[in-house]
MARTORMAR-732476 format. One line per 10 residues: their letters; for each residue z, x, y of N, C-alpha, C. Coordinates in nm, 3 decimals, m for minus. Atoms other than C-alpha are relative to their C-alpha. Layout:
<recs>
A	Z:X:Y:Z:X:Y:Z:X:Y  ...
</recs>
This chain:
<recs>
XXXXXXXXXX	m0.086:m0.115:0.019:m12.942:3.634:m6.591:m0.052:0.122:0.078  0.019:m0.112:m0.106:m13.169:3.878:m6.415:0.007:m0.009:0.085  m0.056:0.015:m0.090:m13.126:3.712:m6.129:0.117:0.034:0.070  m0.121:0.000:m0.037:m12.765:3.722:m6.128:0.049:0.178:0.014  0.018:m0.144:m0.004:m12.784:4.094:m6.180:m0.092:0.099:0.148  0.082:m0.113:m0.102:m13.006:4.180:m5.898:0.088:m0.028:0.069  m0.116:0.020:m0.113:m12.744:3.998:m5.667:0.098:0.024:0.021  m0.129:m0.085:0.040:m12.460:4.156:m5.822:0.026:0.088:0.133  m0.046:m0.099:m0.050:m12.450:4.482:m5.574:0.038:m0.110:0.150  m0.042:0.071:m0.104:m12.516:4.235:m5.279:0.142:m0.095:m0.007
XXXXXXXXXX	m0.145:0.065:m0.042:m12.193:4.017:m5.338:0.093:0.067:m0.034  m0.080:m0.109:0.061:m12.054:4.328:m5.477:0.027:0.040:0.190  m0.054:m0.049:m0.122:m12.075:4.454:m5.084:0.070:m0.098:0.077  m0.070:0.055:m0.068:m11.962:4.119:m4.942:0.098:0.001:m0.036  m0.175:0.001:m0.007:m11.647:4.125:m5.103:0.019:0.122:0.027  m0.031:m0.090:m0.109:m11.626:4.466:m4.963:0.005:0.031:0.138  0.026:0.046:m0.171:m11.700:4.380:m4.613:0.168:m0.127:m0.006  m0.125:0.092:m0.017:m11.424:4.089:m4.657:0.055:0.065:m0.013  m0.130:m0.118:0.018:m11.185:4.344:m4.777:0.066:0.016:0.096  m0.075:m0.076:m0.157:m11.183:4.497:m4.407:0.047:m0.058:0.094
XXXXXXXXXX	m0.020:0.076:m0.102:m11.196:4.215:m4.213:0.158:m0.018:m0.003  m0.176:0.008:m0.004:m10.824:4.207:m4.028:0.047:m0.154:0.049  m0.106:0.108:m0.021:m10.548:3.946:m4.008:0.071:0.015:0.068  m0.108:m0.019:m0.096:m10.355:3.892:m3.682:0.092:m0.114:m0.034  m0.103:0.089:m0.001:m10.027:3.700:m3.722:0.084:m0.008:0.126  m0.094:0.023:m0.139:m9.858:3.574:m3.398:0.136:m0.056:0.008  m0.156:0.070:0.027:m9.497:3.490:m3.448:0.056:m0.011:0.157  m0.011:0.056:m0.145:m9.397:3.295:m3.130:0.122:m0.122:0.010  m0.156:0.065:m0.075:m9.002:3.184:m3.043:0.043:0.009:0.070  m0.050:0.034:m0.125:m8.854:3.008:m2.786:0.147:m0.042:m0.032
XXXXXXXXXX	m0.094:0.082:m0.025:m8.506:2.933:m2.745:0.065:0.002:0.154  m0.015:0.013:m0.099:m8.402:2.767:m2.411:0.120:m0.077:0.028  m0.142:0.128:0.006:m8.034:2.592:m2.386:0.020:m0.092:m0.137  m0.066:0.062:0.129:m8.046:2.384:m2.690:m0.175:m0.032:m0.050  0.125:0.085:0.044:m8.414:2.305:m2.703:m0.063:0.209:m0.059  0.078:m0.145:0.057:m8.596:2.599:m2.973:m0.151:m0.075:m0.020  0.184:m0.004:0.036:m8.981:2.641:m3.051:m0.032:0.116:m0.081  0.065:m0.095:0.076:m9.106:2.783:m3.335:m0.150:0.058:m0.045  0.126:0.015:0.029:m9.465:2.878:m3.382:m0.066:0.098:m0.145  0.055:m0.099:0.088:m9.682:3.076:m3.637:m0.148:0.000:m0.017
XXXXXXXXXX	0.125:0.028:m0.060:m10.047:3.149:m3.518:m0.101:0.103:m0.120  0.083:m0.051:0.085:m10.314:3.280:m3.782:m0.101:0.045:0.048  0.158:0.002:m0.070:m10.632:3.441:m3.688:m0.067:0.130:m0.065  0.050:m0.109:0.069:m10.859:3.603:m3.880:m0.161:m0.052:0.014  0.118:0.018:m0.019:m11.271:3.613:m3.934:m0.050:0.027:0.155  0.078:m0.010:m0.109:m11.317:3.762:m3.583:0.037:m0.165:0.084  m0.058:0.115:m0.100:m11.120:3.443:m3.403:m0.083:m0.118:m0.049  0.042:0.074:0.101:m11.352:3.239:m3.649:0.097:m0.083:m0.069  m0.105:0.109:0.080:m11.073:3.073:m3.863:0.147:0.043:0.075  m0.173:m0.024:m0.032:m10.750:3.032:m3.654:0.060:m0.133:m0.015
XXXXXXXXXX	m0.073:0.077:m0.030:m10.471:2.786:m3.751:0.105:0.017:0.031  m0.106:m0.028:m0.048:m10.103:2.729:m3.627:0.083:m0.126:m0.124  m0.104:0.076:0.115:m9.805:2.685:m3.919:0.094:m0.058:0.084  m0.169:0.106:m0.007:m9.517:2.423:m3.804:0.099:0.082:m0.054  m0.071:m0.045:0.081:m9.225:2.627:m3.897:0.146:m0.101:0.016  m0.084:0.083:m0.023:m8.898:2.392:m3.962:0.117:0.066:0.079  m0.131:m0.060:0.003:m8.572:2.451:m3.775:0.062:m0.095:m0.007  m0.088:0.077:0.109:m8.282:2.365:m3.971:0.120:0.042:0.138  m0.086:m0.072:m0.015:m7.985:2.254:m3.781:0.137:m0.142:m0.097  m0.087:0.057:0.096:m7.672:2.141:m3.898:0.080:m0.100:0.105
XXXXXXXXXX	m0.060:0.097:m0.079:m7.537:1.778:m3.776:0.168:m0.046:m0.073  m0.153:0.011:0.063:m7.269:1.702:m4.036:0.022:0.140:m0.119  m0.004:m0.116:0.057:m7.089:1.957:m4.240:m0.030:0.014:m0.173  0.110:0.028:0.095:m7.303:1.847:m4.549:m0.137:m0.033:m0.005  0.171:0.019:m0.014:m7.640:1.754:m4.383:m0.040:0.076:0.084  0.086:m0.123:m0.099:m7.887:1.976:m4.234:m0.152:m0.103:0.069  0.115:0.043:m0.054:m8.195:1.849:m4.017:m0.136:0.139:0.036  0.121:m0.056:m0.012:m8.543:2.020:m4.011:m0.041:m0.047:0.077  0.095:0.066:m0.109:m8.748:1.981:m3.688:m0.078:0.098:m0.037  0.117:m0.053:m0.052:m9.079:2.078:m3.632:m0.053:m0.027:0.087
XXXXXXXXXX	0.042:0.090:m0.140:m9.244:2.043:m3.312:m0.141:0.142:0.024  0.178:m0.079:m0.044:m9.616:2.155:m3.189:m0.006:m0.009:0.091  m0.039:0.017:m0.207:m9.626:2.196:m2.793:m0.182:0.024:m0.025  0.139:0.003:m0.056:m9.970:2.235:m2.623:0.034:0.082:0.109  m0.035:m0.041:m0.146:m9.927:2.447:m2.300:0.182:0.047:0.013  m0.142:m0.023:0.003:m9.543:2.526:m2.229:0.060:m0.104:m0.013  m0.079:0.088:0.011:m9.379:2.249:m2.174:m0.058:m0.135:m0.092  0.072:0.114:0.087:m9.589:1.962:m2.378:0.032:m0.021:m0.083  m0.021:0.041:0.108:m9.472:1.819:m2.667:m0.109:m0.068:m0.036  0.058:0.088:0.070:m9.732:1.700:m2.908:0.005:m0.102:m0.122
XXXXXXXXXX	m0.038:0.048:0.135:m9.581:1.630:m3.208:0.127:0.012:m0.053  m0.110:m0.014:0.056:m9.232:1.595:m3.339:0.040:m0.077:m0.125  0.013:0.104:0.138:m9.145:1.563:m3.671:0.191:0.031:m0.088  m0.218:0.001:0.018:m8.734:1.557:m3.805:0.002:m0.057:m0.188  m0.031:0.051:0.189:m8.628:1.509:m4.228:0.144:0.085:0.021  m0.167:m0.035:0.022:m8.242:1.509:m4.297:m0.004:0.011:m0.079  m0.041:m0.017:0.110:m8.139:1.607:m4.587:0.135:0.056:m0.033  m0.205:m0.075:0.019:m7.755:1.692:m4.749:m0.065:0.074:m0.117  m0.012:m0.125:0.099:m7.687:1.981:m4.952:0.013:m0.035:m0.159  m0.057:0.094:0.126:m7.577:1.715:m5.253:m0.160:0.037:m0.047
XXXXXXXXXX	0.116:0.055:0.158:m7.920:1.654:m5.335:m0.120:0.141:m0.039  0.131:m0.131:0.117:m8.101:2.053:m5.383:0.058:m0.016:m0.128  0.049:m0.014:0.136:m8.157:2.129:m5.705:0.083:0.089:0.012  m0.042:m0.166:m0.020:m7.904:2.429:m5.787:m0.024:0.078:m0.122  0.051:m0.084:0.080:m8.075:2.493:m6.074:m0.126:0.063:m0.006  0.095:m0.030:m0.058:m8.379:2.560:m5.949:0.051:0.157:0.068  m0.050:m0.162:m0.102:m8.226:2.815:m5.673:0.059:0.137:m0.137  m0.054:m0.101:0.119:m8.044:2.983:m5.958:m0.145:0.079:m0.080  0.121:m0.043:0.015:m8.367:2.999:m6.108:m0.087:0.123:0.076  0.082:m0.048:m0.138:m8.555:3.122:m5.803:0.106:0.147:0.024
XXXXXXXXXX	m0.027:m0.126:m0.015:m8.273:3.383:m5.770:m0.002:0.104:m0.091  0.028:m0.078:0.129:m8.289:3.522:m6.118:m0.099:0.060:0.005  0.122:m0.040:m0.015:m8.634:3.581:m6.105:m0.036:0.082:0.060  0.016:m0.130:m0.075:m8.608:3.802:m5.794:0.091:0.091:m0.023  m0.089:m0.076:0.054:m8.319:3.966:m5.940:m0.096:0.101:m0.127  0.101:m0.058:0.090:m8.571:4.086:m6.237:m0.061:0.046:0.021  0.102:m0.082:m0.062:m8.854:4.180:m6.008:0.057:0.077:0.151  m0.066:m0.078:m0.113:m8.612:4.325:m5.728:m0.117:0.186:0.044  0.035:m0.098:m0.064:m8.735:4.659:m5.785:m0.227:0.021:0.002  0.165:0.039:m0.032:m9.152:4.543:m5.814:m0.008:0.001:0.125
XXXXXXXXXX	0.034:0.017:m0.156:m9.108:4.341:m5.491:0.013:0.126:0.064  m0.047:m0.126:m0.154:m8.926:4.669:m5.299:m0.110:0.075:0.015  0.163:m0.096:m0.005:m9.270:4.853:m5.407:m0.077:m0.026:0.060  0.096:0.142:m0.080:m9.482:4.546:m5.285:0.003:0.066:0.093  m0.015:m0.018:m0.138:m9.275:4.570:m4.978:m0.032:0.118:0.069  0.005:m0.127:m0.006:m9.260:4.918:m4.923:m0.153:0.046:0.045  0.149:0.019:m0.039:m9.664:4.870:m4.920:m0.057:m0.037:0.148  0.059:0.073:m0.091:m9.709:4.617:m4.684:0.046:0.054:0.155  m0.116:m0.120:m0.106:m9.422:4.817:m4.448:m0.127:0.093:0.059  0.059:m0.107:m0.111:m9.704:5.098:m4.376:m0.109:m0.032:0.010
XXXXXXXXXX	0.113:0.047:m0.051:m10.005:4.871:m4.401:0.000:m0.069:0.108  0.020:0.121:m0.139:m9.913:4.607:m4.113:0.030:0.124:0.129  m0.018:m0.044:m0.123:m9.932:4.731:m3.740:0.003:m0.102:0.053  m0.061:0.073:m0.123:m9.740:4.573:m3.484:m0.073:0.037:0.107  0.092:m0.006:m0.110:m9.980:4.518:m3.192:0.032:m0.047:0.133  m0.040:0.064:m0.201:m9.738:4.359:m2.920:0.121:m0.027:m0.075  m0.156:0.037:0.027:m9.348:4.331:m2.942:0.087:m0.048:0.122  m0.034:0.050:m0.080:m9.235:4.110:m2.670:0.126:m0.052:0.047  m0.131:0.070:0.049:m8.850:4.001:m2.666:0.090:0.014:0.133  m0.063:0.032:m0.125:m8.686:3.907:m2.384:0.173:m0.137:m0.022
XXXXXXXXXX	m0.145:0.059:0.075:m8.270:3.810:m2.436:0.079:m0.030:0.115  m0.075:0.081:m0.108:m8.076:3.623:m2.190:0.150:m0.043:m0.032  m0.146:0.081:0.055:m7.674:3.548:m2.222:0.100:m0.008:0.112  m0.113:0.009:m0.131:m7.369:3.423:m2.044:0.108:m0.058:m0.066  m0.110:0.049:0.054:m7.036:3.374:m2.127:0.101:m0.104:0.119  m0.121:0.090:m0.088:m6.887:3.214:m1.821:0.059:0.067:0.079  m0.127:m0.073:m0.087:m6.693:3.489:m1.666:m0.150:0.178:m0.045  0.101:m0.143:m0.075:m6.909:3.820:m1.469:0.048:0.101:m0.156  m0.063:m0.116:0.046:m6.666:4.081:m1.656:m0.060:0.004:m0.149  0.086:0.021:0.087:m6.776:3.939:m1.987:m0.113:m0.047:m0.057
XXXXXXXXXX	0.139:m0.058:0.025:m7.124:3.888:m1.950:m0.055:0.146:m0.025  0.072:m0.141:0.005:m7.174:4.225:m1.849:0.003:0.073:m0.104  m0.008:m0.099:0.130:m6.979:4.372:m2.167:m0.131:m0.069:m0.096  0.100:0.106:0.104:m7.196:4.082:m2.399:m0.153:0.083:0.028  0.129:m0.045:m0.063:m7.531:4.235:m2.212:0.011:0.124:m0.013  0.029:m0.126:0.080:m7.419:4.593:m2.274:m0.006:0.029:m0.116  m0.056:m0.037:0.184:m7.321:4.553:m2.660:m0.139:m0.039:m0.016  0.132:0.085:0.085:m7.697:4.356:m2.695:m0.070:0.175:m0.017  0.056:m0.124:m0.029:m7.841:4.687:m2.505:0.028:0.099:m0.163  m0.023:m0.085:0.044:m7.684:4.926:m2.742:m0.076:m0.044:m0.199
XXXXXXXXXX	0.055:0.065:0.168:m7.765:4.669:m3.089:m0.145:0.002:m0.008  0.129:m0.013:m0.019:m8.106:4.649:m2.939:m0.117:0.175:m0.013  0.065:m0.174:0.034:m8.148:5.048:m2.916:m0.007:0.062:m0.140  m0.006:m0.024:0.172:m8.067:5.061:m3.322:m0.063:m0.101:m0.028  0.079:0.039:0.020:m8.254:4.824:m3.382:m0.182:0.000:0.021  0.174:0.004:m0.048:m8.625:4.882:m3.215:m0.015:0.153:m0.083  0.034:m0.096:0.072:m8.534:5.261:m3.334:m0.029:m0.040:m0.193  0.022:0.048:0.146:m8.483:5.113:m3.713:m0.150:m0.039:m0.048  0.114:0.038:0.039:m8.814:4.936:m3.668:m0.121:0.098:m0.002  0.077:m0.119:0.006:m8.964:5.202:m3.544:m0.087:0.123:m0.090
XXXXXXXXXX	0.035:m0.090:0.078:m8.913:5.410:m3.826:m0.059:m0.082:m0.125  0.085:0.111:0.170:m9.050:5.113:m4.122:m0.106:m0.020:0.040  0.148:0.037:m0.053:m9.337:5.033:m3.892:m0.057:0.028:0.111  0.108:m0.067:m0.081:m9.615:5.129:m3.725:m0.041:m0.067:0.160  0.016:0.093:m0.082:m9.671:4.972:m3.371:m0.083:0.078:0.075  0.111:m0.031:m0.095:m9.967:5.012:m3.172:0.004:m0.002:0.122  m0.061:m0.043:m0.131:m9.804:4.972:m2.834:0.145:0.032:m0.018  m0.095:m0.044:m0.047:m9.488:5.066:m2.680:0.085:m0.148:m0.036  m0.099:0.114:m0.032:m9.203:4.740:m2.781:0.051:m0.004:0.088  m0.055:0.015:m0.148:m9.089:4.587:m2.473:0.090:m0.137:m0.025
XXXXXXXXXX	m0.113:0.076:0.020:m8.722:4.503:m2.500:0.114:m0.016:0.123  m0.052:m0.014:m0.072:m8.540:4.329:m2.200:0.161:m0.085:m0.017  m0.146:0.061:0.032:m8.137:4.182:m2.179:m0.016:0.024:0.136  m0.065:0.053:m0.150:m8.042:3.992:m1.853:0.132:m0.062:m0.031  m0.151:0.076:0.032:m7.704:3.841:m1.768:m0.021:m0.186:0.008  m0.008:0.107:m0.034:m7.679:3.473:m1.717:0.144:m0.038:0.059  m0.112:0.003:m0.079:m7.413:3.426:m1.440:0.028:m0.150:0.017  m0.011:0.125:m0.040:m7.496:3.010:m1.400:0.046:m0.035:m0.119  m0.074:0.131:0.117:m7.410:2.879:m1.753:0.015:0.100:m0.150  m0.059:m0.075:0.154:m7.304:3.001:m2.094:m0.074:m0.035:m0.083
XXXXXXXXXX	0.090:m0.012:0.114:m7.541:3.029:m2.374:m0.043:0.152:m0.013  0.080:m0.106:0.002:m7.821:3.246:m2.505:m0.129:m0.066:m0.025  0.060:0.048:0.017:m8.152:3.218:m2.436:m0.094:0.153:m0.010  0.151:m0.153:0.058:m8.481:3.438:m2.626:m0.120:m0.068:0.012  0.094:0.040:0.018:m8.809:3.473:m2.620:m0.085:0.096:m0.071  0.096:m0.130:0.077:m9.004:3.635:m2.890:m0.136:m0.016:m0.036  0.128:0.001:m0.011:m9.329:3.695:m2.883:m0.069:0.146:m0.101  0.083:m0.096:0.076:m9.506:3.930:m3.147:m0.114:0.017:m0.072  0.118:0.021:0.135:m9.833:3.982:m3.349:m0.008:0.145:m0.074  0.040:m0.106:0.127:m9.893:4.225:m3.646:m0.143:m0.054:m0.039
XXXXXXXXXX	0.118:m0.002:0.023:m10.178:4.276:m3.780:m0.078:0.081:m0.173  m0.022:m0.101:0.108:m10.299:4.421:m4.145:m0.183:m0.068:m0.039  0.159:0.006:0.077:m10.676:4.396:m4.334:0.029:m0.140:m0.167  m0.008:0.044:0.138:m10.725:4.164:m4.634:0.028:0.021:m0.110  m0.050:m0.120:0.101:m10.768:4.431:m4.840:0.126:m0.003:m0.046  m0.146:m0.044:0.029:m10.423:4.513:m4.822:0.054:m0.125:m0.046  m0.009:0.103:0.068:m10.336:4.152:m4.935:m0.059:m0.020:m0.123  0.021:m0.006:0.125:m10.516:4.168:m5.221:0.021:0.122:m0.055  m0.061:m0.112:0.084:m10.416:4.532:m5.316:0.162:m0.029:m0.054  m0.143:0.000:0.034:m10.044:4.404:m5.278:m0.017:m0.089:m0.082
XXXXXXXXXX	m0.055:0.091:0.062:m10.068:4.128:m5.503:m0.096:0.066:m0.139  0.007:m0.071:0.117:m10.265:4.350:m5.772:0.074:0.096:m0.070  m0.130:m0.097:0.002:m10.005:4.603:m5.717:0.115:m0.047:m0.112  m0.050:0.062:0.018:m9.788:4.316:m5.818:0.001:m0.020:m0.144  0.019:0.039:0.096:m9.967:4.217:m6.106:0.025:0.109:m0.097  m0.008:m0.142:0.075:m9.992:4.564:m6.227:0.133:0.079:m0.077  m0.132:m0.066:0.117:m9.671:4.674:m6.274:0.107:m0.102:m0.097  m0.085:0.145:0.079:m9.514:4.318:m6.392:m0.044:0.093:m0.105  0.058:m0.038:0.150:m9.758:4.408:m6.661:0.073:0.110:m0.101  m0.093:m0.152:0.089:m9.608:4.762:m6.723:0.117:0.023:m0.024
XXXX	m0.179:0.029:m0.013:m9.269:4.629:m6.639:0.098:0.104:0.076  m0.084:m0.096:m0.082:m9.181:4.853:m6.347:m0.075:0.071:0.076  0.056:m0.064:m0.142:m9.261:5.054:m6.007:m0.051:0.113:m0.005  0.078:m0.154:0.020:m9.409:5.401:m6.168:m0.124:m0.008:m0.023
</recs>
């Protein structure tokens, strides 16, 4: 027991030292003609512990089943891993979801506090987004490519004002005159301390307890 007491202040400072240490998140999408890429890159401990989440994309083949891909590239073009689960809408649970929505219906105004938190703790450290479209015909590309422009200028201002970004966002819109689609590429990382992950989820706990955001 005296032991455990002398060591007290010392693991008393390492979990204060962990506290500070920061969390970069790299959110990294591709869409190119029909083929998308989703990534989600972790890195924290000083480039010490980095992994990369699989995120699914859901698309829809019949107008009751949906397909989930995931795919892991290596380099740009590489495919390493592809992984596909169908599923129809018949078989969720909709009592569950009901569930699941109730619940945030109850803590609506907790979470907005949460959020509201995490809003002026994360800094955006690179905002990369590059938007490509074509309709087929010059006259209406160009309008399609001015309306993005103008959705894009209310939008980066919007973000602007919820969050903090450590460089300048760099937002471009080209036409696509050879074929009709849309093709993006988003590239971003944020960034926030541990700390602030465990303050928000005491935050959390805290007012459940009191039953509300004061």
């Amino acid at each position: 027991m005296k032991l455990l007491f002398m060591l007290f202040p010392f693991y008393t400072c390492i979990m204060l030292l962990i506290q500070l240490v920061p969390v970069r998140i790299n959110l990294f999408f591709v869409r190119e003609n029909k083929d998308d890429f989703l990534a989600l890159r972790v890195n924290t401990f000083f480039s010490l512990l980095r992994f990369t989440v699989e995120v699914p994309l859901v698309r829809q083949e019949t107008p009751y089943s949906l397909t989930m891909e995931a795919e892991l590239k290596a380099g740009e073009d590489k495919l390493v891993r592809e992984r596909k689960k169908s599923f129809s809408l018949f078989d969720i649970d909709w009592r569950k979801v009901r569930a699941h929505l109730r619940w945030l219906s109850r803590n609506r105004k907790i979470l907005a506090g949460v959020t509201r938190f995490y809003l002026r703790a994360v800094t955006v450290e690179k905002f990369v987004c590059r938007l490509s479209c074509g309709t087929g015909d010059a006259a209406l590309t160009g309008l399609a490519v001015g309306s993005c422009w103008a959705c894009a200028g209310s939008m980066l201002a919007l973000l602007q004002h919820w969050l903090r970004f450590a460089a300048r966002p760099q937002f471009t819109v080209q036409p696509l005159y050879s074929r009709t689609g849309v093709d993006l590429h988003l590239d971003t990382v944020v960034s926030f301390r541990i700390g602030h992950f465990t303050m928000g989820g005491l935050m959390f706990l805290f007012m459940k307890i009191r039953g509300g955001t004061k």
